[in-house]
N, CA, C and O atoms as CSV, one atom per row, in Angstrom:
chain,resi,resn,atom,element,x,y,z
A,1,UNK,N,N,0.841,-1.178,0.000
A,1,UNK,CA,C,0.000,0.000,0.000
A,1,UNK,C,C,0.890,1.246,0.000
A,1,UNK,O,O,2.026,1.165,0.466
A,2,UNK,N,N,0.497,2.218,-0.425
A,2,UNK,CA,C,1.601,3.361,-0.799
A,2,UNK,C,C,1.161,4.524,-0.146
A,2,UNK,O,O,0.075,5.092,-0.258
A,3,UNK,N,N,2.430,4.902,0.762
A,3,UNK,CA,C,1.654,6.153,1.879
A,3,UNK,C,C,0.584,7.199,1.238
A,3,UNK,O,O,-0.461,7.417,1.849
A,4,UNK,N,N,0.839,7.804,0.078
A,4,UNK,CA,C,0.423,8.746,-0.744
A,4,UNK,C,C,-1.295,8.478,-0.998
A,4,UNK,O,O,-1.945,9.433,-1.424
A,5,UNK,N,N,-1.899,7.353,-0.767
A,5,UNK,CA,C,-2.808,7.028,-0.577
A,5,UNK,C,C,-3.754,6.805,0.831
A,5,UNK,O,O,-4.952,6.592,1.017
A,6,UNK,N,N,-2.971,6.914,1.417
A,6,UNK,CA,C,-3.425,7.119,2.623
A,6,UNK,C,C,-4.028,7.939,3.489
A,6,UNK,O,O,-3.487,8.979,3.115
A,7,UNK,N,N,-4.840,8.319,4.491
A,7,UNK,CA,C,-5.090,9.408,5.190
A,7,UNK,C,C,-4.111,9.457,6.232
A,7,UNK,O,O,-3.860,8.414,6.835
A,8,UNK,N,N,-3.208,11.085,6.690
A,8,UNK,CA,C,-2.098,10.629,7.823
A,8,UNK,C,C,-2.750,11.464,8.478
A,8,UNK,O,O,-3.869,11.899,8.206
A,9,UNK,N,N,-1.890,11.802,9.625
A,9,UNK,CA,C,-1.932,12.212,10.572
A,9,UNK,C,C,-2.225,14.538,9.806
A,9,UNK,O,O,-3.034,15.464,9.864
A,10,UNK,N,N,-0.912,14.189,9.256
A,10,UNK,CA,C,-0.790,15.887,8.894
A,10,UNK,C,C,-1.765,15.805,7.874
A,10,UNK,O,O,-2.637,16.655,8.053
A,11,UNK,N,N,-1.938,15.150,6.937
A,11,UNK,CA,C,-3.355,15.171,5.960
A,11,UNK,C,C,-4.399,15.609,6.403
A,11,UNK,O,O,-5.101,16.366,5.732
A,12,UNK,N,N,-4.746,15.187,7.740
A,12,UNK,CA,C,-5.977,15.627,8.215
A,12,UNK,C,C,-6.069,16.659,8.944
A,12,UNK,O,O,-7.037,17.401,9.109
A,13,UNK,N,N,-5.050,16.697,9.378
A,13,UNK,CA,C,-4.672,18.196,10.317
A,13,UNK,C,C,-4.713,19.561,9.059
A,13,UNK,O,O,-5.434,20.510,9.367
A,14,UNK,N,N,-4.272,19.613,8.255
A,14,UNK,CA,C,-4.110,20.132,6.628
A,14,UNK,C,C,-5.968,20.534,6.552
A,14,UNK,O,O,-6.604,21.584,6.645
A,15,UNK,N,N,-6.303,19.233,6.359
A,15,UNK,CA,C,-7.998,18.924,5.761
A,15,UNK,C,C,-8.684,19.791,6.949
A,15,UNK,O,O,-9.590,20.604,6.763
A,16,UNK,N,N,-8.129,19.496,8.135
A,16,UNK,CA,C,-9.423,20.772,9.082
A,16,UNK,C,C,-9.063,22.227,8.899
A,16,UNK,O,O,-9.711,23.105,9.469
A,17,UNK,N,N,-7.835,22.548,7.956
A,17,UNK,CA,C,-7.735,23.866,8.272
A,17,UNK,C,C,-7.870,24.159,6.415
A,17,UNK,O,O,-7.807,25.346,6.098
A,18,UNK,N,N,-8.030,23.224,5.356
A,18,UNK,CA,C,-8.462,23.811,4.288
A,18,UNK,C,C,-9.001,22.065,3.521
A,18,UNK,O,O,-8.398,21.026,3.255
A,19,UNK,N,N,-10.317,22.502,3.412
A,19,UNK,CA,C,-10.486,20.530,2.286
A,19,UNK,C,C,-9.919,21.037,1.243
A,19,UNK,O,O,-9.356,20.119,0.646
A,20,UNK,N,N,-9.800,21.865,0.800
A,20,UNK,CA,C,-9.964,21.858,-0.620
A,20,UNK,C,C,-8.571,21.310,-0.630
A,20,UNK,O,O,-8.484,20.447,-1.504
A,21,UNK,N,N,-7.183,21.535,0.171
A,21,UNK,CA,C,-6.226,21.431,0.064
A,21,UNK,C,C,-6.016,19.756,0.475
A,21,UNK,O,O,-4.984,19.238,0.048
A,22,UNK,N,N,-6.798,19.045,1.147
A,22,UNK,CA,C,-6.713,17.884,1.293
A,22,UNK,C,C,-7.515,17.088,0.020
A,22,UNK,O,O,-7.211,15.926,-0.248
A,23,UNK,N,N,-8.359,17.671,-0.589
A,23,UNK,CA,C,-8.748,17.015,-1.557
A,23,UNK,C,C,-7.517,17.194,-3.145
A,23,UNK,O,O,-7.563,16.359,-4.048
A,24,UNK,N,N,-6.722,18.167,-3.175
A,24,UNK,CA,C,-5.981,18.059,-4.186
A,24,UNK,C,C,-4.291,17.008,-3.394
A,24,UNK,O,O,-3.316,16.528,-3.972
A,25,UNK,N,N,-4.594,17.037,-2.241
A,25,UNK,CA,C,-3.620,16.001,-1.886
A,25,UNK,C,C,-3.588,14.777,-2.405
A,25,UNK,O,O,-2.584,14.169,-2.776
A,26,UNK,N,N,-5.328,14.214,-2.441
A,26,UNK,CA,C,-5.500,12.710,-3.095
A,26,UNK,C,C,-5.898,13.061,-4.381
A,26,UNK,O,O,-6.041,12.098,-5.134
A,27,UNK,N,N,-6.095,14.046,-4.802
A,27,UNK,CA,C,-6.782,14.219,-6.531
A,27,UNK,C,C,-5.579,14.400,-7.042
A,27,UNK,O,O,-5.179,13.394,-7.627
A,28,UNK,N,N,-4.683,15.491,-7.052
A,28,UNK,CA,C,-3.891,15.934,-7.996
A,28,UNK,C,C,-2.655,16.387,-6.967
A,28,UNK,O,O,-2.384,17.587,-6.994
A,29,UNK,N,N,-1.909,15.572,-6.097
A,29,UNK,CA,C,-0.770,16.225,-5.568
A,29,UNK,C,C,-0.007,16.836,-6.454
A,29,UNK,O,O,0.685,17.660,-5.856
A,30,UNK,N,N,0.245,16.837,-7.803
A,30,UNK,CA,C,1.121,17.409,-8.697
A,30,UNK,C,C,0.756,18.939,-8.545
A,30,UNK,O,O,1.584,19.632,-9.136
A,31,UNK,N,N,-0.269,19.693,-7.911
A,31,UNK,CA,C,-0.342,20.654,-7.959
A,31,UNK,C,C,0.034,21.500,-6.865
A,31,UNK,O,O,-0.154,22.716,-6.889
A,32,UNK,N,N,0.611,20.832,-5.818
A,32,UNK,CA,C,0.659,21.417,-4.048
A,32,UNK,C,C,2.179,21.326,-4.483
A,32,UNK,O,O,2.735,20.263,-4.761
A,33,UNK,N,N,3.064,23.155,-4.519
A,33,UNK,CA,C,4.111,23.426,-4.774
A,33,UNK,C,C,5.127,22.570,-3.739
A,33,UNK,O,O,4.736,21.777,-2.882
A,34,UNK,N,N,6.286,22.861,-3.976
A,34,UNK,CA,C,7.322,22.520,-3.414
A,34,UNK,C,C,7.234,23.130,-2.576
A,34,UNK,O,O,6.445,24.068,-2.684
A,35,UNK,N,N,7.921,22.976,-1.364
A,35,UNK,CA,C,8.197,23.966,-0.565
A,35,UNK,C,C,9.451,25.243,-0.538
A,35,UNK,O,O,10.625,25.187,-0.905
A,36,UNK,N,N,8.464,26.651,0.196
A,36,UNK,CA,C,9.269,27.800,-0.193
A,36,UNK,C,C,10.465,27.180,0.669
A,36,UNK,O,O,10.425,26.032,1.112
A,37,UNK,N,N,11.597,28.114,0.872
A,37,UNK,CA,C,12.499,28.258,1.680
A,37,UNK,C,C,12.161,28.780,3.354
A,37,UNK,O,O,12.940,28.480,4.260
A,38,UNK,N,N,10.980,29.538,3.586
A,38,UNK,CA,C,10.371,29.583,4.952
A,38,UNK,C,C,9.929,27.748,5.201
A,38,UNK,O,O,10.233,27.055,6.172
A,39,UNK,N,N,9.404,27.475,4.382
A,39,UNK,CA,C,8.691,25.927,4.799
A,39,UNK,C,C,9.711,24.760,4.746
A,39,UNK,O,O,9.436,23.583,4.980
A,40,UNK,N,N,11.008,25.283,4.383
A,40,UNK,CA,C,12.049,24.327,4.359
A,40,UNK,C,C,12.597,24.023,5.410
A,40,UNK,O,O,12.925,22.971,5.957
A,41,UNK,N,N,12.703,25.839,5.789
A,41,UNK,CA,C,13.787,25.740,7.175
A,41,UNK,C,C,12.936,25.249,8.355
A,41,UNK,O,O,13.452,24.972,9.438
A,42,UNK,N,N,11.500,25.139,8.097
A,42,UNK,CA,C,10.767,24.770,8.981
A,42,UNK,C,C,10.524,23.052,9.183
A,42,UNK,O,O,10.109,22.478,10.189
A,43,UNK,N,N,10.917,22.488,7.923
A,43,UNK,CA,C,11.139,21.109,8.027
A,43,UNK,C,C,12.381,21.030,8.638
A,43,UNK,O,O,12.416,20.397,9.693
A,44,UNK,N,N,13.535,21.582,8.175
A,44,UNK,CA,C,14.611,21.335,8.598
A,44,UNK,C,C,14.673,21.458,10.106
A,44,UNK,O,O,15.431,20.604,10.566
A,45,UNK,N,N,14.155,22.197,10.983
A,45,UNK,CA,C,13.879,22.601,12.120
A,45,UNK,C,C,13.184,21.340,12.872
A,45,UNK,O,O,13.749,20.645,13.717
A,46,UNK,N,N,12.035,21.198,12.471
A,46,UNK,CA,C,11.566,20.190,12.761
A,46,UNK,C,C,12.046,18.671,12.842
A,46,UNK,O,O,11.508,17.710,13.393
A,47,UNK,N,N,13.394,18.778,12.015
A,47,UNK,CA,C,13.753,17.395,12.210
A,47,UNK,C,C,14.828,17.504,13.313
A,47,UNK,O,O,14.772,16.667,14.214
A,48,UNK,N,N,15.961,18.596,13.351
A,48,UNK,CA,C,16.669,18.811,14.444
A,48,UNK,C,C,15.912,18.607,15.716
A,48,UNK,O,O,16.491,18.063,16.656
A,49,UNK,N,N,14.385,19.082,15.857
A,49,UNK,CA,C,14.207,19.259,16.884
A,49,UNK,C,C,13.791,17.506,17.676
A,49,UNK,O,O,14.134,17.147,18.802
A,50,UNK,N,N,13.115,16.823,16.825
A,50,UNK,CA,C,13.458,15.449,16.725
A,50,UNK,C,C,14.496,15.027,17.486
A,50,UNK,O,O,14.431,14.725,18.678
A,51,UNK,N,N,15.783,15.000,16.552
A,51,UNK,CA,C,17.135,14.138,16.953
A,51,UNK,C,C,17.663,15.383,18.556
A,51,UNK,O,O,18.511,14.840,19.264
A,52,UNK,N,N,17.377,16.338,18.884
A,52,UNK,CA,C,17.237,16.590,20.618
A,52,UNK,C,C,16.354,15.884,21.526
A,52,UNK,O,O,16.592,15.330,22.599
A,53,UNK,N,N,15.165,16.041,20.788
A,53,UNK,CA,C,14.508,15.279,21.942
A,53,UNK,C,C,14.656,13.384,22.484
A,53,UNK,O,O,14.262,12.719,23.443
A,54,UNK,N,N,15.190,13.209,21.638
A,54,UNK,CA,C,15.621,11.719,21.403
A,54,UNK,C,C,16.807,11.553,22.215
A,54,UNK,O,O,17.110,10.475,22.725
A,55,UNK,N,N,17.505,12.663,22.342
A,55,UNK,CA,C,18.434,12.222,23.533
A,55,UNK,C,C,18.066,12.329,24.955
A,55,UNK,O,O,18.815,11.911,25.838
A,56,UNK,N,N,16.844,12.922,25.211
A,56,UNK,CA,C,15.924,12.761,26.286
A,56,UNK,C,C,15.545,11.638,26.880
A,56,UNK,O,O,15.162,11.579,28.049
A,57,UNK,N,N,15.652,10.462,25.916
A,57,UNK,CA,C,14.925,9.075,26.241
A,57,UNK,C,C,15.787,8.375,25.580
A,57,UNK,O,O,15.455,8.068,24.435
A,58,UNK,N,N,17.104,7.923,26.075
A,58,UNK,CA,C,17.853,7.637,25.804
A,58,UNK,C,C,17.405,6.021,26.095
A,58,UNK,O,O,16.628,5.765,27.015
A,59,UNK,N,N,17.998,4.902,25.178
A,59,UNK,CA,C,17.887,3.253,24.821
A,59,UNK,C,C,16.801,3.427,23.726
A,59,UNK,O,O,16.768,2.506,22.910
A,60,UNK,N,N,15.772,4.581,23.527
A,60,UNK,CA,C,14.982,4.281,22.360
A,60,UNK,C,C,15.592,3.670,20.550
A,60,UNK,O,O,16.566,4.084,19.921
A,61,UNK,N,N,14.638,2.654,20.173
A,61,UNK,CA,C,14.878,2.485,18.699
A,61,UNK,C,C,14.031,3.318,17.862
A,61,UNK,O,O,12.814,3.497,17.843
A,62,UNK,N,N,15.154,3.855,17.064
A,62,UNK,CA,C,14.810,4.577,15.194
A,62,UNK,C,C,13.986,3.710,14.688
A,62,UNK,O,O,14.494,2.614,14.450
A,63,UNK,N,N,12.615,3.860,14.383
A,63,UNK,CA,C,11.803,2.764,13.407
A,63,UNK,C,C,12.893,3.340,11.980
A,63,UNK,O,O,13.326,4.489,11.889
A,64,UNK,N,N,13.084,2.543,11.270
A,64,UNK,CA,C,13.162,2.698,9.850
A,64,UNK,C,C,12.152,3.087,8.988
A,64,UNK,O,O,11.075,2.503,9.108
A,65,UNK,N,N,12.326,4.405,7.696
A,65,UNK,CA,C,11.012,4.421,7.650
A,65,UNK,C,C,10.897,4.893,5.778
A,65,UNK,O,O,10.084,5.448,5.039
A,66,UNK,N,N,12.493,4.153,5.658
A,66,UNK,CA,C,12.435,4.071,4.158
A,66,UNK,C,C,11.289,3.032,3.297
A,66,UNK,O,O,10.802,3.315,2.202
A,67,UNK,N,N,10.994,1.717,4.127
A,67,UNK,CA,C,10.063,1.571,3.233
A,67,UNK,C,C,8.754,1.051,3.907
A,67,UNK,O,O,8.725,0.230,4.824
A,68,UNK,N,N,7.428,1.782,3.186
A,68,UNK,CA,C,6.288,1.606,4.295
A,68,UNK,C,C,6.110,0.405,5.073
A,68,UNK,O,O,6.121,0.255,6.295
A,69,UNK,N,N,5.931,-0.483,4.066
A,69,UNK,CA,C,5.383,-1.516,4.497
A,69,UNK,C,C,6.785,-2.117,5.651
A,69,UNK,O,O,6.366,-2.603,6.701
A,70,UNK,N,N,7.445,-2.105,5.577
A,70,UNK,CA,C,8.350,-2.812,6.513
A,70,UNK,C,C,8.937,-1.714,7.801
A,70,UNK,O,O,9.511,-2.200,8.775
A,71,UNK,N,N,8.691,0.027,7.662
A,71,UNK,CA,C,8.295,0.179,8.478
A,71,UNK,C,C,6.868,0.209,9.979
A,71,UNK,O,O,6.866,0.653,11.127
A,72,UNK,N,N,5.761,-0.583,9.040
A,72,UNK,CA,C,4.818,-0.808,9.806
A,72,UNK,C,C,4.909,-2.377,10.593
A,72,UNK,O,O,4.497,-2.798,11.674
A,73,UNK,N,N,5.584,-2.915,9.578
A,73,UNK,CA,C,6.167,-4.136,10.027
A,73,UNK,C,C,7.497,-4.411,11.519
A,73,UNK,O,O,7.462,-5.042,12.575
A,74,UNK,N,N,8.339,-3.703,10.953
A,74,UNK,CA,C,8.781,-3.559,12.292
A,74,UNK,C,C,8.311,-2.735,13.999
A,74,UNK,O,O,8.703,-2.990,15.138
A,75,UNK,N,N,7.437,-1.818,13.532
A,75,UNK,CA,C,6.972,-0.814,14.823
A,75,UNK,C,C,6.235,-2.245,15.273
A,75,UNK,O,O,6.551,-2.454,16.445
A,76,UNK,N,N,5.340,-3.341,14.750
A,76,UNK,CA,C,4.874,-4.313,15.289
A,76,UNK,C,C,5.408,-4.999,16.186
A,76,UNK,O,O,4.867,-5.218,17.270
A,77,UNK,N,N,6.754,-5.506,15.781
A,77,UNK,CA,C,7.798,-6.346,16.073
A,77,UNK,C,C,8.223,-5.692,17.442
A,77,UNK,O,O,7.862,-6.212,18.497
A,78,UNK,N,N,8.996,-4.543,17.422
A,78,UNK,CA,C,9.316,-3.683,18.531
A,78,UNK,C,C,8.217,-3.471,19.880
A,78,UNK,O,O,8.377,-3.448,21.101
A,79,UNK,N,N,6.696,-3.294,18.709
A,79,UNK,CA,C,5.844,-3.276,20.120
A,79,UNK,C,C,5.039,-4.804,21.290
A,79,UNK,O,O,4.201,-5.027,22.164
A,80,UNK,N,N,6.215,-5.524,20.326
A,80,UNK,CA,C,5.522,-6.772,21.043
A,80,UNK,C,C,6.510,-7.068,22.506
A,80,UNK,O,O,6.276,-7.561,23.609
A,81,UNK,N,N,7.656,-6.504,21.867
A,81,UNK,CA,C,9.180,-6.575,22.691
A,81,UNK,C,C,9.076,-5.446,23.541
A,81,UNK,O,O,10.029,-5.060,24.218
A,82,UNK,N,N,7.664,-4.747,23.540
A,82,UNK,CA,C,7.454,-3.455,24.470
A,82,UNK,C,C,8.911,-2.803,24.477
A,82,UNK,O,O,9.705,-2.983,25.400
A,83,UNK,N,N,9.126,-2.176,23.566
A,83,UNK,CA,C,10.562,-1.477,23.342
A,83,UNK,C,C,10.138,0.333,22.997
A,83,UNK,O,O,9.351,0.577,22.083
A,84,UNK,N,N,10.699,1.378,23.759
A,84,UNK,CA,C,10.759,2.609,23.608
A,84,UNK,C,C,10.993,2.982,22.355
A,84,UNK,O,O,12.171,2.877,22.012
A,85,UNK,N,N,9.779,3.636,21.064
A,85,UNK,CA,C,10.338,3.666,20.040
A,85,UNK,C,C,10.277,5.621,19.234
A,85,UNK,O,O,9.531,6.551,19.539
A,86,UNK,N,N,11.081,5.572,18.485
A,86,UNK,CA,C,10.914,6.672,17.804
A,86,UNK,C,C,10.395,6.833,16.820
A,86,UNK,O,O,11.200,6.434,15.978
A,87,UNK,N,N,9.048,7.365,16.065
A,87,UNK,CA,C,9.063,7.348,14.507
A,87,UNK,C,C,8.379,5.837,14.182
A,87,UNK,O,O,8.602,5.181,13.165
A,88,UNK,N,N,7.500,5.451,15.283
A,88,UNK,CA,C,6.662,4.167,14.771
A,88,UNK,C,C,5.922,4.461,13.959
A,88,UNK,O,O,5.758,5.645,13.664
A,89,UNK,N,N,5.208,3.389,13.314
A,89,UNK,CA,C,4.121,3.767,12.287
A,89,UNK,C,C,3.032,2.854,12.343
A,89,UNK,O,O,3.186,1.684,11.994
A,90,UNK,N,N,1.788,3.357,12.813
A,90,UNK,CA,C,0.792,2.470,13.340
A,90,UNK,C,C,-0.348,2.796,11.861
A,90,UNK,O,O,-0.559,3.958,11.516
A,91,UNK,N,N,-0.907,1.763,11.215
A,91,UNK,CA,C,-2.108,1.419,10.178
A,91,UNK,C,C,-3.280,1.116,10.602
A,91,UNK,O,O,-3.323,-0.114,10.595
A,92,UNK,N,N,-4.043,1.441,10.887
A,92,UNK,CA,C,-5.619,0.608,10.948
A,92,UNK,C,C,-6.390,1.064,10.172
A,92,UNK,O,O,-6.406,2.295,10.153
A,93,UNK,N,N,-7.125,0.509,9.433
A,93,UNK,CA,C,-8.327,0.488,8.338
A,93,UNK,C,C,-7.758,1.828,7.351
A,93,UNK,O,O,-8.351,2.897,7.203
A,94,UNK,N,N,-6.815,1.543,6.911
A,94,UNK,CA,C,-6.294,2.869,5.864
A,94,UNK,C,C,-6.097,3.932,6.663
A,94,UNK,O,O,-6.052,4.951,5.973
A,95,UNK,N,N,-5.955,4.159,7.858
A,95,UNK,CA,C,-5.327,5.412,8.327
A,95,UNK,C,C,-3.725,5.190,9.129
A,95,UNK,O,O,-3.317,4.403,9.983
A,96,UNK,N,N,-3.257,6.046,8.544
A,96,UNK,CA,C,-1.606,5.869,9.269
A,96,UNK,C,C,-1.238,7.021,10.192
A,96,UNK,O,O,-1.613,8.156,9.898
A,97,UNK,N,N,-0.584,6.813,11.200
A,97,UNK,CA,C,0.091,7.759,11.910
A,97,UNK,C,C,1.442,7.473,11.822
A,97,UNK,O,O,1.658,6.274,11.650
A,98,UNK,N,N,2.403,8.166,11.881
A,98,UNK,CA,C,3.802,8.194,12.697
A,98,UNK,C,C,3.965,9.078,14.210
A,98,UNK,O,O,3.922,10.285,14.445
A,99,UNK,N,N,4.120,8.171,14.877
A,99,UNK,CA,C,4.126,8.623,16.253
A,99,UNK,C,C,5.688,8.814,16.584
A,99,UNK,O,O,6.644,8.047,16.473
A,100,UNK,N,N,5.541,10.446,17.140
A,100,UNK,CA,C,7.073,10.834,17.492
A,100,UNK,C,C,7.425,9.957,18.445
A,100,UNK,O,O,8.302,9.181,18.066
A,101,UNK,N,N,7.008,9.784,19.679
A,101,UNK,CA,C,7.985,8.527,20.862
A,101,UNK,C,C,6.521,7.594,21.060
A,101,UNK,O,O,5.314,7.814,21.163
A,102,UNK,N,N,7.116,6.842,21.048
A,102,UNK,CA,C,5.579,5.774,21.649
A,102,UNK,C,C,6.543,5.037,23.232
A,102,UNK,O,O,7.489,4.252,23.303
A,103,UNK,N,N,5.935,5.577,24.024
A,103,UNK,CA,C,7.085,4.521,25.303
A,103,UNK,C,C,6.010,4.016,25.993
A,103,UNK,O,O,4.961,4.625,26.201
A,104,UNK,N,N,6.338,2.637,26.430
A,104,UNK,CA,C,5.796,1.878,27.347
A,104,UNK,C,C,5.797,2.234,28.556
A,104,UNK,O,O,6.765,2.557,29.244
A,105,UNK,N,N,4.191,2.153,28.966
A,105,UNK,CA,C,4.186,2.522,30.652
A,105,UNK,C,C,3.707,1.235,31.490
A,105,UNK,O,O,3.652,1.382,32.711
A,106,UNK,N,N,3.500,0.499,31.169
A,106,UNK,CA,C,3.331,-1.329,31.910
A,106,UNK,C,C,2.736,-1.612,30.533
A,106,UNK,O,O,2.727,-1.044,29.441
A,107,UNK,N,N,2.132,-2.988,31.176
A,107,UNK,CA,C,2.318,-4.635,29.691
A,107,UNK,C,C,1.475,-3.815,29.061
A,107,UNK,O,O,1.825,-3.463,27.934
A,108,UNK,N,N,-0.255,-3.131,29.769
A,108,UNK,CA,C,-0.656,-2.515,28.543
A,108,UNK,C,C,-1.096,-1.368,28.307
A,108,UNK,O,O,-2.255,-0.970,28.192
A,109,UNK,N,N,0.001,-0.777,28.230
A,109,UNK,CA,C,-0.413,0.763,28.656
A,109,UNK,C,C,0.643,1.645,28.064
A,109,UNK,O,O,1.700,1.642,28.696
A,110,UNK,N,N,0.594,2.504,26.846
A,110,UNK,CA,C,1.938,3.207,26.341
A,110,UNK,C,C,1.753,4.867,26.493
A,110,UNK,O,O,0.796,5.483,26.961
A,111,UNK,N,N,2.719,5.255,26.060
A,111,UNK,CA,C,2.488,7.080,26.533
A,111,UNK,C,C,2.508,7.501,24.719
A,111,UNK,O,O,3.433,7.067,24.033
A,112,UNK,N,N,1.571,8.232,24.186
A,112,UNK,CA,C,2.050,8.990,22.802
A,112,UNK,C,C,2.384,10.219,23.054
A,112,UNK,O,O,1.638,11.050,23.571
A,113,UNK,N,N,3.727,10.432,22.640
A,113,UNK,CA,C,4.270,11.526,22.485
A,113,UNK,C,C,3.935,12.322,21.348
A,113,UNK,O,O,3.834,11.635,20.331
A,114,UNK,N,N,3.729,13.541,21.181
A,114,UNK,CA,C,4.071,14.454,20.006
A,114,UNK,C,C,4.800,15.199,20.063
A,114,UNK,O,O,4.766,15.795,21.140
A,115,UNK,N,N,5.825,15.657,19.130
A,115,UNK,CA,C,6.593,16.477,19.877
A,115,UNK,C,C,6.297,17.697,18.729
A,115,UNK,O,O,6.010,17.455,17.557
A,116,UNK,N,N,6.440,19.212,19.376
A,116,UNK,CA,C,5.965,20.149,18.389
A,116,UNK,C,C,7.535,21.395,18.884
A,116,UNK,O,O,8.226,21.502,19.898
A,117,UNK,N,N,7.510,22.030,17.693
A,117,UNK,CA,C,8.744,23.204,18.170
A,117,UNK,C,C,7.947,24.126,17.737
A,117,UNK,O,O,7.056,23.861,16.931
A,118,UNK,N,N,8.204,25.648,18.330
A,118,UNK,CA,C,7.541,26.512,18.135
A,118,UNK,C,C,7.490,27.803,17.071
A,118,UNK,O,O,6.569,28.616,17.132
């Protein structure tokens, strides 16, 4: 299944603050520009701010997340081994998230993190 088809997490967050812009996400992404250089440095930002907070919770595992399907495959694997993870990727019925920390708080009980910079 191919993320691009999917509903995510920011898709929908996107979709409450414009449909029209979530509907050319699944109709015609060829039309939703690149990003300016304000929206770059803001990715770029966003990922630094990531690899800090990760040294916060130090023993956590990097899901891998080059390829979908085997990153949904492993966040499985990891959450059976109740293991502190970064960047999991949870599927149910066509909706995907990537969850910034997912950590275990007993056998069944986990904490979701989001992490946001300002």
């Amino acid at each position: 299944m191919a993320l691009d088809k999917l509903l995510t997490k920011r898709k929908y967050m996107h979709g409450l603050q414009c449909l029209k812009y979530l509907w050319v996400t699944f109709g015609d992404p060829n039309l939703i520009p690149e990003p300016d250089i304000i929206a770059q440095y803001r990715i770029n930002e966003r990922k630094l701010v990531g690899e800090l907070v990760q040294q916060l919770y130090p023993g956590g595992i990097k899901v891998p997340i080059e390829d979908f399907t085997n990153h949904i495959e492993q966040t499985r694997v990891f959450i059976k081994q109740h293991k502190l993870l970064f960047g999991a990727g949870i599927l149910v019925n066509n909706i995907y998230s990537k969850i910034d920390i997912l950590e275990p708080v007993d056998d069944d009980s986990w904490n979701i993190i989001d992490i946001k910079n300002a």
